[in-house]
C-alpha positions, -999 to +999 in steps of 0.1 A: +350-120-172+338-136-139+303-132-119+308-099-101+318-101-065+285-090-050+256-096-067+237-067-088+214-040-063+185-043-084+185-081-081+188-076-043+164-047-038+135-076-059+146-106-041+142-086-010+111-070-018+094-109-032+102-117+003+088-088+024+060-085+001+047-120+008+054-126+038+032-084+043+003-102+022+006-131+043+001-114+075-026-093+062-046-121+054-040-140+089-059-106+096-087-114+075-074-085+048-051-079+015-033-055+005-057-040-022-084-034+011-053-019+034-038+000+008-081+017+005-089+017+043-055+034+053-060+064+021-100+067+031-087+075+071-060+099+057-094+112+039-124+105+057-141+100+025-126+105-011-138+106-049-132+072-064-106+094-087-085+106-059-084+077-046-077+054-072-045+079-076-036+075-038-034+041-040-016+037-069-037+014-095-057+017-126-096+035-124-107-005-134-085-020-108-097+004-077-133-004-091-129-039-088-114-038-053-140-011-041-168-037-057-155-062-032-150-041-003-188-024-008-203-062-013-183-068+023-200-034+040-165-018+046-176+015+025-200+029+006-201+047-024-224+078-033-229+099-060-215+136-054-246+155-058-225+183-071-212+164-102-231+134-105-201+115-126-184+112-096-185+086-065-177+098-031-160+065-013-165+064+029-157+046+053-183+022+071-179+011+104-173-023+100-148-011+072-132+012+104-127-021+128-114-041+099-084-013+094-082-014+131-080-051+129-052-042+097-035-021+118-029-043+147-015-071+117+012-043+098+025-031+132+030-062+146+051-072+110+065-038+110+085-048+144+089-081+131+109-063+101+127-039+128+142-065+147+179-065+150+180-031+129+191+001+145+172+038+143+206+045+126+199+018+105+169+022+090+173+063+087+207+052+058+184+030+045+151+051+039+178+076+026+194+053+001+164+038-005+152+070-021+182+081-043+178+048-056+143+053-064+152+089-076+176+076-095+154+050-116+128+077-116+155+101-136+164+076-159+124+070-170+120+107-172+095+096-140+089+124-117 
C-alpha cells in the first residue's frame, strides 16, 4: 500500500501550527514580548487583577511555570503581586502601568500578524475553519476522555 494521496490532518494541523507559532513568537519579540508575558497581560486585562491560581488556569500552564513567568514579569515592573489579606496563601497578580503599555505595545504586534494571517482568506473562510477547527479539537478531546 502506497503513501496516501493527501497527507494525514494531524501532520498538517502541527506543521501548520510550528509555522504560525514561530513566526507569532517571532513577532512578539520584535515587540519586546513572548508569549508566556502576552498570554499573562491579555488574562490580567480580562481580570483587572487575578489570584495567581486563577490565573495560572487561564493561561494554561503548571502553578511552577506561571511562577516562574510572573518572577520575571514582577523583576521587569509589569505587575505586582500581593498577598490577599483575606487568605493570606494566596497572591493577588495586577497589572502595573508599565505592564499596561507593554500589552498595548503587544497588542499593536498580534494585530498587525493577525492581518498578516488574514490575508487572502475570506470571512467565509475563516468562519469553516474556526468551525472545523473545533470538531477537530472536540474530537481529540472525546477520544482522551478530555472535556
Amino acid at each position: 500500500m502506497g503513501p496516501p494521496a493527501t497527507e494525514p490532518i494531524g501532520l498538517e494541523l502541527a506543521r501548520t501550527a510550528k509555522v504560525v507559532s514561530r513566526a507569532f513568537d517571532d513577532a512578539l519579540a520584535e515587540a519586546g514580548g513572548a508569549l508566556s508575558t502576552w498570554l499573562v497581560l491579555v488574562s490580567l486585562k480580562a481580570r483587572r487583577h487575578g489570584a495567581q491560581r486563577e490565573l495560572a488556569e487561564a493561561v494554561g500552564v503548571e502553578g511552577p511555570t506561571l511562577t516562574h513567568h510572573l518572577n520575571r514579569m514582577e523583576a521587569a515592573g509589569l505587575i505586582t503581586r500581593t498577598r490577599d489579606p483575606a487568605n493570606r496563601r494566596v497572591h493577588q497578580v495586577e497589572l502595573t502601568e508599565a505592564g499596561e503599555a507593554s500589552f498595548q505595545r503587544l497588542l499593536g504586534s498580534v494585530a498587525a500578524f493577525d492581518q498578516r494571517l488574514r490575508r487572502g482568506v475570506t470571512e467565509q473562510e475563516l468562519e469553516a475553519m474556526s468551525g472545523i477547527l473545533g470538531r477537530l479539537r472536540a474530537n481529540v478531546a472525546r477520544d482522551e476522555g478530555v472535556g
